[in-house]
C-alpha positions as CSV (number, residue, x, y, z in Angstrom):
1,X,15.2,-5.7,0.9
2,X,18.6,-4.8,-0.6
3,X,20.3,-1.1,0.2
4,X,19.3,1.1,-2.4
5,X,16.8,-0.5,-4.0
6,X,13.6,2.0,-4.5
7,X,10.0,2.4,-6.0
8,X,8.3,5.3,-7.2
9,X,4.6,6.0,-7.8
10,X,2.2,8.5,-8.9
11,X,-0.2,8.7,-5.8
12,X,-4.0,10.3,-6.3
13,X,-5.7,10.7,-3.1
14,X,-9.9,12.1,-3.4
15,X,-11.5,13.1,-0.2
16,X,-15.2,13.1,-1.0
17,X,-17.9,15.0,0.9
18,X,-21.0,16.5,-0.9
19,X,-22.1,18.7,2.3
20,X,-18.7,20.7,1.5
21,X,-17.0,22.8,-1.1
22,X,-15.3,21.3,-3.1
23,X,-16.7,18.1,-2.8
24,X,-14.2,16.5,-4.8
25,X,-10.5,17.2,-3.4
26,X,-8.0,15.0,-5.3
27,X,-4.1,15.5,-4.8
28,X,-1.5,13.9,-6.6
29,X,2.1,13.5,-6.0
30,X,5.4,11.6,-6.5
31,X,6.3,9.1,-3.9
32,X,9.3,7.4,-4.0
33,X,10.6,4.5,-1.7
34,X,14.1,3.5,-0.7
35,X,15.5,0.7,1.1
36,X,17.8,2.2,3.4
37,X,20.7,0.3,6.1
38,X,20.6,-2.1,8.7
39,X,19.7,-1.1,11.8
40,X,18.5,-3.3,15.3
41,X,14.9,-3.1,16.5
42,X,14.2,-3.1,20.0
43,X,14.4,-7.1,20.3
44,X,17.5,-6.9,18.4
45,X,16.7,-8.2,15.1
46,X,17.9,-6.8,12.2
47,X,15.8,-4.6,10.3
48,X,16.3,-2.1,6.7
49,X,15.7,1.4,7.5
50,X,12.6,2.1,4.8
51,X,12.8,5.6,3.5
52,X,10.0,7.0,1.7
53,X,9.9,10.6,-0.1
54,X,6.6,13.0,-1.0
55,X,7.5,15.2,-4.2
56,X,5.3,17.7,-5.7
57,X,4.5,16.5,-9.1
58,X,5.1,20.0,-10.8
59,X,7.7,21.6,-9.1
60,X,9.6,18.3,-8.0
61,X,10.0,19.9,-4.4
62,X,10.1,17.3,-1.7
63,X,7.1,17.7,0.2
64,X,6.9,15.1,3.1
65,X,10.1,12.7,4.1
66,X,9.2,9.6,6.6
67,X,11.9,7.1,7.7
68,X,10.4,3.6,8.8
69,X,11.7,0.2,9.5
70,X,11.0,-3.3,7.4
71,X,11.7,-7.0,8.4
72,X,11.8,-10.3,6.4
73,X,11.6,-13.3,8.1
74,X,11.2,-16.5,7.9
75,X,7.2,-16.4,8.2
76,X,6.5,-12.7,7.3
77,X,7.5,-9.2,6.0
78,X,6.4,-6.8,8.8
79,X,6.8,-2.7,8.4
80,X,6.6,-0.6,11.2
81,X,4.4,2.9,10.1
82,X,4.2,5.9,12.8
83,X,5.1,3.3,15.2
84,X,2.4,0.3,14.9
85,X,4.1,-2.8,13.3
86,X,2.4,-4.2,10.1
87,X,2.7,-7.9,8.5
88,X,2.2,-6.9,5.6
89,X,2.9,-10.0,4.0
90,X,3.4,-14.1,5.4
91,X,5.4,-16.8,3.8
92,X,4.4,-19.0,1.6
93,X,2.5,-16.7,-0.5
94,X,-0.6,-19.0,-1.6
95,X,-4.0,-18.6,-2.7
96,X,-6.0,-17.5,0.5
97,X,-3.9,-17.9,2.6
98,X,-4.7,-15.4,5.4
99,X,-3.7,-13.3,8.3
100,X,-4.3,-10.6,10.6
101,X,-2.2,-7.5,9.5
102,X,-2.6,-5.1,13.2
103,X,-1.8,-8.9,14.9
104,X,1.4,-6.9,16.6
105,X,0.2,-3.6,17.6
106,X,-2.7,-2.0,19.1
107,X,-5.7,-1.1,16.3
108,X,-8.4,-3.3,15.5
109,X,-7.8,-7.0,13.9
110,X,-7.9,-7.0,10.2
111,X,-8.1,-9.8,8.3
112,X,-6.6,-10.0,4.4
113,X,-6.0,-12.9,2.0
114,X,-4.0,-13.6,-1.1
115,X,-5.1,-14.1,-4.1
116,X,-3.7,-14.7,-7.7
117,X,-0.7,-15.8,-6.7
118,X,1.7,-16.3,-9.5
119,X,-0.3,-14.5,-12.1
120,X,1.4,-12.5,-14.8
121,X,0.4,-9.2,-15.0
122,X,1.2,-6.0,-17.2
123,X,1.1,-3.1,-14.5
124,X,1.6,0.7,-16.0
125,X,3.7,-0.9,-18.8
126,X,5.9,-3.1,-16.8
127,X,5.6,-6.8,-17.5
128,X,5.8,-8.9,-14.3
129,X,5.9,-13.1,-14.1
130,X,4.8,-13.2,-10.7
131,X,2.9,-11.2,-8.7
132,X,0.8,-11.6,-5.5
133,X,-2.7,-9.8,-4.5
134,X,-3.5,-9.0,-0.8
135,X,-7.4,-8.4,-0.5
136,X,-7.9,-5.8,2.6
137,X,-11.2,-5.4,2.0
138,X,-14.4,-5.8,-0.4
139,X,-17.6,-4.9,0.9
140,X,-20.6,-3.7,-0.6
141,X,-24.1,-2.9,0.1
142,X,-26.8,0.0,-0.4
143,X,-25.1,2.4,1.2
144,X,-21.1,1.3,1.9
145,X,-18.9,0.6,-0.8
146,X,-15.1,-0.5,0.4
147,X,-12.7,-2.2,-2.0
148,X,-9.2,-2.5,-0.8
149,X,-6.2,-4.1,-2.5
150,X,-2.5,-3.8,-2.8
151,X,-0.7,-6.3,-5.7
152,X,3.3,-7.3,-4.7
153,X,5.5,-8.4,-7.9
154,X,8.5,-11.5,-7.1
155,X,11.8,-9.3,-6.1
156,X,10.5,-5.7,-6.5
157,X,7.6,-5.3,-4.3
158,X,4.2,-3.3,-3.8
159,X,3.7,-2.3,-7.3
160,X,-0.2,-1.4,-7.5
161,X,-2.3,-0.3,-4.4
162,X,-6.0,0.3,-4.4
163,X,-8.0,1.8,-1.1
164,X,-11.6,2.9,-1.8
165,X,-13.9,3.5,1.6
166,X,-17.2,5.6,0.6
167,X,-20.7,5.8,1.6
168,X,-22.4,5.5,-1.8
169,X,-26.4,5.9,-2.2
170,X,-29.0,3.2,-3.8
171,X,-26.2,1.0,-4.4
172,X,-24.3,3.6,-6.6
173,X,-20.6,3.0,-6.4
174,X,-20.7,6.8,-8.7
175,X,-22.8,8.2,-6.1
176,X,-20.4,8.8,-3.2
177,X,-21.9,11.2,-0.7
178,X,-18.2,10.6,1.7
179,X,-15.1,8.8,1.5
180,X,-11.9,8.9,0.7
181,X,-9.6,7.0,-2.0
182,X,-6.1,6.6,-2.5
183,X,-4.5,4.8,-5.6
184,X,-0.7,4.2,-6.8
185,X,0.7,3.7,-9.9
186,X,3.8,2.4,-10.5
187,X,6.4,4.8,-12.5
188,X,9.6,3.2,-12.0
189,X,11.7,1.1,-9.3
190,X,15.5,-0.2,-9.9
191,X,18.7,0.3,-6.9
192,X,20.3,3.3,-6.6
C-alpha cells in the first residue's frame, strides 16, 4: 500500500460462444497497477487512490485508465471497483479461513477461502517465500465447469489470477460451448 508502488501483467481474456463467429475471441493486453495518494472515504478513513492502466500490447497505447480506492485494516484489505466495495482479503491469512467478498455492497454473497498459505512458489520467473491462494470458486459437473482463483505474494500483492466460467458438454472441460476466461500473468512490479 505504499505510493508508487505498481504491478503489471499480461491479461488474456476468451469469450467463448460456438453459436457465433468467431467462437473463440481472445484479447490480450498490458495492465499495469499503481498505488496512488491518500485520500478520505466517505466515513473518513484513509484510503490509497488505486490506479490501474490498459495498454495495447503492440503499439503500447494506453487503452483504458480506471482510478479506484484500497484500504488496509486491521481485519481486511477492501477495494472499491465501479463503486461496490470488495474485501478482497481478511487478516490473519490462514488455511481456510473464509469470508464473504460482496459482504459491503449490493451483489450476491460469495464465499472464498484461503488456501496454501505460506507456500513458496515460482510465478512467471519470480521466486516468492510466501504467498497466499483465495479460492472464488471450483465447481464442476456435466455441463458447468467454474474454477476461480487469485494467488497474493507477502509485500507485493495479486500476482496470479485465474477466472474460468464455461458451460462445457459430457464433462469436457475442452468442450466449452459458452464462457468466458480471464487470466494474469505477472511481468514485473517494483515502486516508481
Amino acid at each position: 500500500m505504499e505510493q508508487g508502488r505498481f504491478v503489471e501483467y499480461e491479461v488474456t481474456e476468451v469469450f467463448h460462444d460456438v453459436d457465433i463467429n468467431p467462437q473463440h475471441d481472445t484479447t490480450r493486453y498490458r495492465l499495469k497497477t499503481l498505488i496512488g495518494e491518500e485520500v478520505l472515504d466517505n466515513i473518513g478513513r484513509t484510503n490509497q487512490k488505486f490506479f490501474q492502466f490498459k495498454y495495447d500490447l503492440q503499439s503500447g497505447d494506453l487503452l483504458d485508465q480506471r482510478v479506484w480506492t484500497r484500504i488496509l485494516d486491521q481485519s481486511r484489505g477492501e477495494v472499491v471497483e465501479e463503486n461496490q466495495r470488495i474485501i478482497k482479503l481478511v487478516f490473519s491469512v490462514k488455511n481456510d479461513e473464509e469470508w464473504n467478498v460482496n459482504a459491503f455492497n449490493s451483489l450476491s454473497g460469495q464465499d472464498v477461502y484461503y488456501s496454501n498459505v505460506d507456500e513458496s512458489q515460482l510465478i512467471n520467473g519470480f521466486d516468492f517465500e510466501e504467498t497466499a491462494k483465495v479460492n472464488y470458486e471450483d465447481f464442476f459437473s456435466l455441463v458447468d465447469y467454474r474454477k476461480k482463483y487469485e494467488i497474493y505474494a507477502k509485500g507485493i500483492g495479486l500476482v496470479e489470477k485465474s477466472f474460468k466460467d464455461f458451460t462445457i458438454q459430457n464433462f469436457d472441460t475442452t468442450d466449452i460451448r459458452k464462457g468466458t476466461e480471464v487470466h494474469y500473468q505477472l511481468l514485473n512490479f517494483g515502486i516508481e
